[in-house]
C-alpha positions as CSV (number, residue, x, y, z in Angstrom):
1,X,129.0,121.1,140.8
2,X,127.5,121.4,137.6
3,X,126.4,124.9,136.2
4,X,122.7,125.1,135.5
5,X,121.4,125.1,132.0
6,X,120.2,127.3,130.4
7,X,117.1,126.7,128.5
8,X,117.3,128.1,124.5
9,X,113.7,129.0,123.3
10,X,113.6,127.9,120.0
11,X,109.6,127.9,118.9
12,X,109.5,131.2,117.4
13,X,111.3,133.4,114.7
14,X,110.4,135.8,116.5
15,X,111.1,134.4,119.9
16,X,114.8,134.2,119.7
17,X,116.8,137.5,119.8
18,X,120.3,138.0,119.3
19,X,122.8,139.1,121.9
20,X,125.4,142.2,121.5
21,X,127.8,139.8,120.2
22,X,125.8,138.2,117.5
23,X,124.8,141.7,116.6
24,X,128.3,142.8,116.0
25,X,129.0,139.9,114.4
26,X,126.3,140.1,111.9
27,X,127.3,144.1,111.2
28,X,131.0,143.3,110.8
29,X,130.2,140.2,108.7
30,X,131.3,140.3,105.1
31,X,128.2,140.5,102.7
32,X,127.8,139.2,99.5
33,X,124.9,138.0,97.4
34,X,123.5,134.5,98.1
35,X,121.0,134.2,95.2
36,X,124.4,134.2,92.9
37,X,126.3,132.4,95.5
38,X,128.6,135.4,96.5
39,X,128.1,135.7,100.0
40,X,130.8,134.4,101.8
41,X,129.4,133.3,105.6
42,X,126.3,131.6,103.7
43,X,128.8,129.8,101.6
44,X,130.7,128.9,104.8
45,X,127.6,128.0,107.5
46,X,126.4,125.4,104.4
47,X,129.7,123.5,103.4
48,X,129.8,124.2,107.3
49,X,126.0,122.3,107.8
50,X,126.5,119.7,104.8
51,X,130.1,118.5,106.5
52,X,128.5,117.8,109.8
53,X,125.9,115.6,108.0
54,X,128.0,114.3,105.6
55,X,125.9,115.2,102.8
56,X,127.3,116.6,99.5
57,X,125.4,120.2,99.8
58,X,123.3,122.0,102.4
59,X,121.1,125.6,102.3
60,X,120.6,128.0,104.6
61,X,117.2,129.0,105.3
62,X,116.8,132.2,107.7
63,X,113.6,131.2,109.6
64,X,111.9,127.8,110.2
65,X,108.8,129.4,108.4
66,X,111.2,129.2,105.4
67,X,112.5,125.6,106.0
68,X,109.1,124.5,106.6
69,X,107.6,126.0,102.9
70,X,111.0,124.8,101.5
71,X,110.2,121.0,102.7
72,X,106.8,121.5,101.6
73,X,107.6,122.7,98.2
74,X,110.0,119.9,97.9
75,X,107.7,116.9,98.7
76,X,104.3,118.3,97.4
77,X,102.8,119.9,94.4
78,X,100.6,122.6,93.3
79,X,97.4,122.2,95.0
80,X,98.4,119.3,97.2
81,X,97.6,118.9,100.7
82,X,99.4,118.4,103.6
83,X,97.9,116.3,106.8
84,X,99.0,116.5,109.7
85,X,98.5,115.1,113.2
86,X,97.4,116.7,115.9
87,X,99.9,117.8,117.7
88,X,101.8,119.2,114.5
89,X,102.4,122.5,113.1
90,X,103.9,124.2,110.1
């Protein structure tokens, strides 16, 4: 028999919360800082994310409201606007 899946909610920033264990993790995780490229797990997760796609660099962003203006910024100027359909969000 197969063990039922579990559904992962992934809509919301806000929707998702950690376990214990990712807590911990995060506490005990060694910090650094990523604007100047010292922080060793953010170093790691990109080569990490850019390997798996085999692209030549990746970057983390912390929420999908972040990746979204990120994209944004990186396909449209200042004072552009974005259309979308009508089942779309950002």
């Amino acid at each position: 028999t197969q063990a039922p899946r579990q559904t992962i909610d992934l809509r919301s920033d806000t929707l998702t919360q950690p376990c214990e264990g990712m807590r911990g993790a995060m506490a005990s995780a060694e910090l650094g800082d990523d604007v100047f490229g010292e922080d060793p797990t953010v170093n790691e997760l990109e080569e990490f994310a850019a390997n798996m796609f085999g692209k030549p660099s990746a970057m983390f962003t912390p929420s999908g409201t972040m990746a979204n203006l990120c994209a944004l910024a990186a396909r449209c100027g200042r004072g552009d606007e974005i259309i979308l359909g009508k089942y779309n969000h950002i």
